[in-house]
Z-matrix of the N, CA and C atoms (Angstrom, degrees):
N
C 1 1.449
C 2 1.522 1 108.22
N 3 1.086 2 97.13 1 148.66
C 4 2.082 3 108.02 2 -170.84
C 5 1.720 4 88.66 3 -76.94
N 6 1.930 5 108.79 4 151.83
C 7 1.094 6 109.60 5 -175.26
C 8 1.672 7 92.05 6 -78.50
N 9 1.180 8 125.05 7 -34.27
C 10 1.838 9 106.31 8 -178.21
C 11 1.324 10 114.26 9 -51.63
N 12 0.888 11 118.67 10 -49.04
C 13 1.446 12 107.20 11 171.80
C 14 1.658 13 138.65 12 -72.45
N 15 1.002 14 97.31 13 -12.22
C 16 1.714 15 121.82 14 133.41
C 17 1.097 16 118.52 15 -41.78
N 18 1.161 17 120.52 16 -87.27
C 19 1.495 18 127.89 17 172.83
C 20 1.311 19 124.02 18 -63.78
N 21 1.488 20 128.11 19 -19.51
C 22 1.092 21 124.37 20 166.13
C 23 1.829 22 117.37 21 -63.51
N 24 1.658 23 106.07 22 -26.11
C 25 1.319 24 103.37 23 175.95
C 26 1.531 25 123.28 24 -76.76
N 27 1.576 26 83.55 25 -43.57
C 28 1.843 27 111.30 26 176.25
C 29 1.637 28 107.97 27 -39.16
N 30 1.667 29 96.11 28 -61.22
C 31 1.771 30 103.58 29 173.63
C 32 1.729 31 111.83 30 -51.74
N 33 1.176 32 145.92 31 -30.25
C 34 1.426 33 128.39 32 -130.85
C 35 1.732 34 72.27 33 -121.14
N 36 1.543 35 124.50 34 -23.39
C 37 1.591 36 123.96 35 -171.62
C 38 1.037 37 122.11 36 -69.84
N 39 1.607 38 107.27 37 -29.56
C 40 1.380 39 140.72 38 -147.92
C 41 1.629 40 94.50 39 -105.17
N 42 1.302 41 122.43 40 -48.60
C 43 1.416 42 130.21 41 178.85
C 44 1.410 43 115.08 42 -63.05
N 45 1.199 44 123.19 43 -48.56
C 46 1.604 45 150.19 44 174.92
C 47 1.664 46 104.82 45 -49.06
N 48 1.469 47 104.50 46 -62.58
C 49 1.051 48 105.76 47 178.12
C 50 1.598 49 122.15 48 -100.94
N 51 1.307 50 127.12 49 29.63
C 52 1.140 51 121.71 50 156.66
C 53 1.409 52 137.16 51 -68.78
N 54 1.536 53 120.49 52 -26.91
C 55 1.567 54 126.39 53 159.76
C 56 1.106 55 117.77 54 -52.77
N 57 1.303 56 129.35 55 -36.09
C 58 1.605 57 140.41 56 152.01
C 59 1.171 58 130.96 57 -32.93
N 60 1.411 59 101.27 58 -77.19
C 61 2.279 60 136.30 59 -167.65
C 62 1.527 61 77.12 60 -94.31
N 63 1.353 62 145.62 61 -56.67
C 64 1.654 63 120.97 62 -147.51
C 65 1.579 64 107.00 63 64.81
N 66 1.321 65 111.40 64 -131.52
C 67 1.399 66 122.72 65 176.22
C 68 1.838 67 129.97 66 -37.62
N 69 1.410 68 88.19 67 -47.67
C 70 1.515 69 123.63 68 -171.46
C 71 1.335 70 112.76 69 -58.93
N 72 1.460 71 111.76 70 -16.39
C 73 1.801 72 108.78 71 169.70
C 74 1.046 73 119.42 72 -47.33
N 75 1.489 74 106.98 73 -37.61
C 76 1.554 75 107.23 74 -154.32
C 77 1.790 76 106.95 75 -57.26
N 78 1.386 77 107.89 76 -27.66
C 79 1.358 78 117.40 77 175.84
C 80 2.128 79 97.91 78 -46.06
N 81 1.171 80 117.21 79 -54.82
C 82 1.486 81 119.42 80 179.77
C 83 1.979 82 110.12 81 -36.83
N 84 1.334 83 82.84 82 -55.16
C 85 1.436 84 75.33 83 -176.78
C 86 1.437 85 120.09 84 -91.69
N 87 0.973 86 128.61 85 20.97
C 88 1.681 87 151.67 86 176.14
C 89 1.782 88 99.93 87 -96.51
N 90 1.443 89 111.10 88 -49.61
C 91 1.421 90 120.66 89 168.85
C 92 1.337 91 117.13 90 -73.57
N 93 1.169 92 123.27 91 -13.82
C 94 1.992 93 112.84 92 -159.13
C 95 1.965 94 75.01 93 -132.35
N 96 0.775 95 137.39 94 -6.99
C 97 1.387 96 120.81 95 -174.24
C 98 1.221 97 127.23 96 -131.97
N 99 1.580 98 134.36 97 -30.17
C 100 1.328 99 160.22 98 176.71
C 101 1.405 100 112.09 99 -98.99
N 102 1.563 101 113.40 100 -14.43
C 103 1.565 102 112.31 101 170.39
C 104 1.582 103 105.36 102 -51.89
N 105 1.475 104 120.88 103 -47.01
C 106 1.451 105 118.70 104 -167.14
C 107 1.409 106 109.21 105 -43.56
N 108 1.575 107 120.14 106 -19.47
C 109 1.590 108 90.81 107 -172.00
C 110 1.109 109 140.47 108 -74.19
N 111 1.617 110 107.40 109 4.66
C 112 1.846 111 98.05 110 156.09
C 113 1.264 112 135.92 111 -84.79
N 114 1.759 113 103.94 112 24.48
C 115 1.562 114 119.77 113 163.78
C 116 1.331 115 102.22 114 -71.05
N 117 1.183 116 107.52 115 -48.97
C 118 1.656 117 125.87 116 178.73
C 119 1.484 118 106.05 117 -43.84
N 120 1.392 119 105.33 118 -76.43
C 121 1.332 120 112.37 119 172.62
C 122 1.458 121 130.62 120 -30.25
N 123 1.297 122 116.11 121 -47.56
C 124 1.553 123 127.63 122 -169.98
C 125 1.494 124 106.91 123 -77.01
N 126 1.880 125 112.49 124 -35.44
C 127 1.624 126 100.62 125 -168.94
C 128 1.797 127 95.12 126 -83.32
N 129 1.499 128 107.64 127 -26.56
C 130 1.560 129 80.13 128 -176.92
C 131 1.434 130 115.02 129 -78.33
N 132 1.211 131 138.04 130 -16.37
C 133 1.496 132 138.95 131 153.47
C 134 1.662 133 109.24 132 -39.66
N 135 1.131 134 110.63 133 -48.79
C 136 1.409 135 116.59 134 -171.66
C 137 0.989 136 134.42 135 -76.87
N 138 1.813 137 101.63 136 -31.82
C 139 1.719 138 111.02 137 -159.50
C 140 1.803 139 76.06 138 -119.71
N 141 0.968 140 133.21 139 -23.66
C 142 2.048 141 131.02 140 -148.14
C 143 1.596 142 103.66 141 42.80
N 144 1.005 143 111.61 142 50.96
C 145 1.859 144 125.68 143 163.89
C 146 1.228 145 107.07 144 -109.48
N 147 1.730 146 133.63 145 138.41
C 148 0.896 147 127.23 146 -166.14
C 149 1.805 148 102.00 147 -142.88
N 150 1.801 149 93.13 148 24.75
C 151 1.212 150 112.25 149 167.95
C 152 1.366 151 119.10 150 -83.76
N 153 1.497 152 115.88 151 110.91
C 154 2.025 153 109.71 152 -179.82
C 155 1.194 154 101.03 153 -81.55
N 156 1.381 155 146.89 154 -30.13
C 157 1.291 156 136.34 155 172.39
C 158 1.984 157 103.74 156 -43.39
N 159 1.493 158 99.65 157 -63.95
C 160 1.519 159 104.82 158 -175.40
C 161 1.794 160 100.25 159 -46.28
N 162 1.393 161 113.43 160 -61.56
C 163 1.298 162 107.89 161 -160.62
C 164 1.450 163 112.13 162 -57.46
N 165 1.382 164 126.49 163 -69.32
C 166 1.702 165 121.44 164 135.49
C 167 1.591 166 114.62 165 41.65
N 168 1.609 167 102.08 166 -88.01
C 169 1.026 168 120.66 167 -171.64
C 170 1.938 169 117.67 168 -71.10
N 171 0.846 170 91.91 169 -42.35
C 172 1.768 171 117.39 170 165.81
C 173 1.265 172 105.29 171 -35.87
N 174 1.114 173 122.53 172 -54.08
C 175 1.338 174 140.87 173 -152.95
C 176 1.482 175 113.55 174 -107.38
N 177 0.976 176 100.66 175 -16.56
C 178 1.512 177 120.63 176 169.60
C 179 1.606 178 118.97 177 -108.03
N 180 1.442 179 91.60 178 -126.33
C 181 1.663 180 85.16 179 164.78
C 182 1.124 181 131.19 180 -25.05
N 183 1.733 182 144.14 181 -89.76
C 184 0.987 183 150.07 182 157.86
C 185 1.914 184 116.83 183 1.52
N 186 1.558 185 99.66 184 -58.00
C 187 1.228 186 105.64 185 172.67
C 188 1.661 187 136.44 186 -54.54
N 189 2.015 188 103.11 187 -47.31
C 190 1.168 189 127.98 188 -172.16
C 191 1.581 190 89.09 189 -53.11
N 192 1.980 191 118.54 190 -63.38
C 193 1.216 192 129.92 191 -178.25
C 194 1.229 193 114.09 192 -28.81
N 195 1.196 194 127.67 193 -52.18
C 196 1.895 195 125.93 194 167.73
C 197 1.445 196 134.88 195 -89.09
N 198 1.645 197 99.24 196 5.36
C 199 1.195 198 94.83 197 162.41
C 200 1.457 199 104.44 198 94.03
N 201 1.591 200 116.65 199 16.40
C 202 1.595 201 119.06 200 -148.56
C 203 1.526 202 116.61 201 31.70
N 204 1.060 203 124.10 202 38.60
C 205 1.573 204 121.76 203 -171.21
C 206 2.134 205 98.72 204 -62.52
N 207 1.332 206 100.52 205 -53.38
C 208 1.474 207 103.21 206 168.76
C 209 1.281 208 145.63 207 -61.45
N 210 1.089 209 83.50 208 5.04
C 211 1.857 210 98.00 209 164.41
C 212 0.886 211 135.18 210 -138.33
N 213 1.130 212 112.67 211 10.43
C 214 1.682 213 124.25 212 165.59
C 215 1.953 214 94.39 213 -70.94
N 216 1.438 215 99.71 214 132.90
C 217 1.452 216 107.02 215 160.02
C 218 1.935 217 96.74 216 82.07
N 219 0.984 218 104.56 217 8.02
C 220 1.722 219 110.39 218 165.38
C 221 1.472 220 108.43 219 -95.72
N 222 1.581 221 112.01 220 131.15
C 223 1.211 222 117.76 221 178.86
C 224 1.647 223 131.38 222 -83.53
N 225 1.463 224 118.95 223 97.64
C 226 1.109 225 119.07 224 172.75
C 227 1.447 226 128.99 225 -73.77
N 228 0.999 227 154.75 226 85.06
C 229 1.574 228 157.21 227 -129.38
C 230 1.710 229 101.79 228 -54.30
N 231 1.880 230 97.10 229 -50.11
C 232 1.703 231 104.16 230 -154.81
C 233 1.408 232 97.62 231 -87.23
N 234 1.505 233 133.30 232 -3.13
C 235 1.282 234 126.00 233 174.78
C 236 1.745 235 120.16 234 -107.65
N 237 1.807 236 93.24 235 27.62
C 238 1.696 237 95.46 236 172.05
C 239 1.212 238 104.44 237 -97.74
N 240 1.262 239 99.36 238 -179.72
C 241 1.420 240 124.91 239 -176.07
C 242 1.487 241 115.25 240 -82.42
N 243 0.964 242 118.09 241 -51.45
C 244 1.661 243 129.57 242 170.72
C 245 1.922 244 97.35 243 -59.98
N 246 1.008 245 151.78 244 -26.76
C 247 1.265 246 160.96 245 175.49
C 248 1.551 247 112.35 246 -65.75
N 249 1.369 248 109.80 247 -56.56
C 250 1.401 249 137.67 248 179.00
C 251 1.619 250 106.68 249 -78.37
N 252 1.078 251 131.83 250 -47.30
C 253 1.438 252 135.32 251 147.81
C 254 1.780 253 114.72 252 -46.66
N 255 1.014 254 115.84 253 -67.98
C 256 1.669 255 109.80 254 164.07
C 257 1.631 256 103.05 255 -27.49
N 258 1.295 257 111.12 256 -77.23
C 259 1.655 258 120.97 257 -169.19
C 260 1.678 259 113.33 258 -38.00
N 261 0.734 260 124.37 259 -53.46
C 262 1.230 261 153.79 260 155.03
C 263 1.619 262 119.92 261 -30.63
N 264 1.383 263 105.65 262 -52.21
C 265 1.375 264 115.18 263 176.11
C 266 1.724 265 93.83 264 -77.48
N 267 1.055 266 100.82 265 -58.84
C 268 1.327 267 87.81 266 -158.68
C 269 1.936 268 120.40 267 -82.15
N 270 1.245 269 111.86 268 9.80
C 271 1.474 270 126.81 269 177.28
C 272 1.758 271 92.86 270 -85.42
N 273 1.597 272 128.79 271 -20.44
C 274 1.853 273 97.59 272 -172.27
C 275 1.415 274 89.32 273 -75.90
N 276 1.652 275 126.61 274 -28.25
C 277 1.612 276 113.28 275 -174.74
C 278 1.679 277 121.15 276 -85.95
N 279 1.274 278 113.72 277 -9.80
C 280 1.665 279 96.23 278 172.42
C 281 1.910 280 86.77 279 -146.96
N 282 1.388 281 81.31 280 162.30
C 283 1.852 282 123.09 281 -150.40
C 284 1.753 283 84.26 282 -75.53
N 285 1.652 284 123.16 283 -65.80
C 286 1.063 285 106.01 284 -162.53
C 287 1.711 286 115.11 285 -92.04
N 288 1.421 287 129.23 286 8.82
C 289 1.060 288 123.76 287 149.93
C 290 2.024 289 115.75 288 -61.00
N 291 0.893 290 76.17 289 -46.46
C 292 1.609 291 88.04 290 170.69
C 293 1.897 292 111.84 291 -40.91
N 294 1.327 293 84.89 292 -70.74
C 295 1.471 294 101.49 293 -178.02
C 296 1.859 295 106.37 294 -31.76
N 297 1.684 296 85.43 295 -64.79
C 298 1.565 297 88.73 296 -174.46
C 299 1.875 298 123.38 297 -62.84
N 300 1.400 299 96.10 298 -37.39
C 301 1.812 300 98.68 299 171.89
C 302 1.781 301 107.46 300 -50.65
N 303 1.431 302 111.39 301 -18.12
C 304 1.474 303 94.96 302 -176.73
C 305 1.378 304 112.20 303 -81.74
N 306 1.922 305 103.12 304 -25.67
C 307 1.736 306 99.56 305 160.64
C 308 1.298 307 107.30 306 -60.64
N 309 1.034 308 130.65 307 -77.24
C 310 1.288 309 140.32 308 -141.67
C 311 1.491 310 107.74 309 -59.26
N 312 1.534 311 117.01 310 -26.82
C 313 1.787 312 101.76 311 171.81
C 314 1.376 313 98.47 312 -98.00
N 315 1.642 314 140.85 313 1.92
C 316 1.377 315 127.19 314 155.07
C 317 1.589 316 105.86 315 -59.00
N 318 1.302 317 125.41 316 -29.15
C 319 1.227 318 118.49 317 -154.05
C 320 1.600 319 105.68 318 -92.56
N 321 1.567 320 112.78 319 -41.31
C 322 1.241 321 129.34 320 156.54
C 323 2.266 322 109.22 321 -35.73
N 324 1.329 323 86.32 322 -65.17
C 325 1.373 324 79.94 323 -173.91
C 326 1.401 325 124.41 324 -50.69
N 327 1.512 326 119.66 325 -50.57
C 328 1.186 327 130.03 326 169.64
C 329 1.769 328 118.77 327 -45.32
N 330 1.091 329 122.58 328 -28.86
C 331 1.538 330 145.85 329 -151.69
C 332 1.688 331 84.75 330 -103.46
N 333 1.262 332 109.66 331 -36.17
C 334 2.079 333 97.94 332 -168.67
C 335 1.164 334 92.70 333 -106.78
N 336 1.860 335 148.86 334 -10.35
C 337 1.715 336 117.56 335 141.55
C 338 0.781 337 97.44 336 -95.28
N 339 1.857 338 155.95 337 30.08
C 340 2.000 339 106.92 338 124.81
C 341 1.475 340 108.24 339 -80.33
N 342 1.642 341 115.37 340 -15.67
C 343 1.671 342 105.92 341 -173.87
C 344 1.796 343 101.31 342 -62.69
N 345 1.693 344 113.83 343 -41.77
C 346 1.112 345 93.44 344 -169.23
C 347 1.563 346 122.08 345 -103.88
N 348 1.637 347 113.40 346 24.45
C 349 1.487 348 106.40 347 173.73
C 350 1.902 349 96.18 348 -119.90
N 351 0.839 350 110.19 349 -21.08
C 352 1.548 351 114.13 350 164.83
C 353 1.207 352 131.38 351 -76.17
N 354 1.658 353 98.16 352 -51.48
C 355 1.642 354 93.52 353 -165.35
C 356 1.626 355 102.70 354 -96.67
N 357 1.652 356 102.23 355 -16.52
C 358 1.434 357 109.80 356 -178.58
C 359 1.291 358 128.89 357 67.60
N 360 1.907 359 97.75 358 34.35
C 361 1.622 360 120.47 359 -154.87
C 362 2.010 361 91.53 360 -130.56
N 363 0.839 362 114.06 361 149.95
C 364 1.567 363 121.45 362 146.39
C 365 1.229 364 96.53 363 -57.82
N 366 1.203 365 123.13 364 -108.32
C 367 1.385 366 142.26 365 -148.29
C 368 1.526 367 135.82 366 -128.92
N 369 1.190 368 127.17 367 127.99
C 370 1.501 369 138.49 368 -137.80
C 371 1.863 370 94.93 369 -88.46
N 372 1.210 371 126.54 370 -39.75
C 373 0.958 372 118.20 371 -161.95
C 374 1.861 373 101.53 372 -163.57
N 375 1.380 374 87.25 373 110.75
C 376 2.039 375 95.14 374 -166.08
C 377 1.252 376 102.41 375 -57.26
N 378 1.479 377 143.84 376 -68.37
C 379 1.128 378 147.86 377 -80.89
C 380 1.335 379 131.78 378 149.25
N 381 1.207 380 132.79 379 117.34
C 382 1.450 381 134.70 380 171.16
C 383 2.008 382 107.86 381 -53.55
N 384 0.887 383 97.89 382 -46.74
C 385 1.733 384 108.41 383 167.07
C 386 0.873 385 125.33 384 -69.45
N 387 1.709 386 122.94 385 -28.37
C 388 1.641 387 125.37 386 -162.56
C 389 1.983 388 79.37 387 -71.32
N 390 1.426 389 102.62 388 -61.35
C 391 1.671 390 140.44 389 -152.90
C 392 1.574 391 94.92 390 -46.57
N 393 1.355 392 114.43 391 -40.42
C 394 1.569 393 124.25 392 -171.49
C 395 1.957 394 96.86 393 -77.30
N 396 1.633 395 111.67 394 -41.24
C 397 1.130 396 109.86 395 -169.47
C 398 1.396 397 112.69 396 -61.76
N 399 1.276 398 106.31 397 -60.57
C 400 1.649 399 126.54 398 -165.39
C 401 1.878 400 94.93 399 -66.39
N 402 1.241 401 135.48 400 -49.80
C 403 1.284 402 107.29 401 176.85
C 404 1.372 403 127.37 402 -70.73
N 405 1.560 404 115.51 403 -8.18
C 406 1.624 405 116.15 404 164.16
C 407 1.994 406 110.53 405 -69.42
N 408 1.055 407 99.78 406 -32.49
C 409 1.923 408 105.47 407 -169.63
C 410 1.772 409 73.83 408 -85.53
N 411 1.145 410 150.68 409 14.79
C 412 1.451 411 120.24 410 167.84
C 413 1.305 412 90.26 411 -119.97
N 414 1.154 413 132.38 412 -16.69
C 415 1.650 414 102.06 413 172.36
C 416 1.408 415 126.70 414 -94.24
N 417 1.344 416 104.99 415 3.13
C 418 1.318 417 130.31 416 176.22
C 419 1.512 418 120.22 417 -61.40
């Protein structure tokens, strides 16, 4: 999913609910917009480039070009399930985890209809466990 439209939700979430949160939105768009940075994370693990223009493009362009064929089954930390479950647990006990889980499953949502009218996939990346499982049965 394009980061504008990220932020285009983040903004309208953040606006909506500011009579509410006040200040505390910003957590919304910290969740629906700043989640991406373990795109960041993964290419510089991968590539040791610590260029975001390069990664940017990677992830974009580069990607569209293959069809994302290369990233399906790449592990993004903030877009697992066990991550999103953490958030979750810990948003019924504090106010601004909360805040932010409402980014962070806006961002989720948006991310699972382009996964499934684009990529024509459920889901890009199961699990910190699935991810640990499936590369042990591949070196096998």
């Amino acid at each position: 999913m394009k980061i504008s439209v990220h932020a285009a939700v983040s903004l309208i979430l953040a606006f909506a609910s500011y009579p509410m949160f006040k200040w505390k939105v910003l957590l919304i768009l910290v969740g629906g917009l700043l989640i991406d940075i373990d795109h960041y994370f993964w290419y510089v693990y991968k590539y040791n480039e610590f260029d975001v223009f390069s990664c940017y493009n990677f992830f974009t362009v580069d990607a569209e070009k293959t069809k994302w064929k290369y990233l399906i089954g790449r592990l993004l930390i903030f877009h697992t399930i066990e991550f999103f479950l953490i958030i979750i647990l810990f948003s019924f006990y504090n106010q601004l985890i909360l805040i932010f889980a409402i980014g962070l499953l806006s961002h989720y949502l948006l991310d699972l209809i382009w996964l499934r009218f684009i990529l024509k996939r459920f889901i890009l990346n199961h699990s910190i466990l699935y991810w640990i499982y499936k590369d042990k049965i591949q070196k096998v």
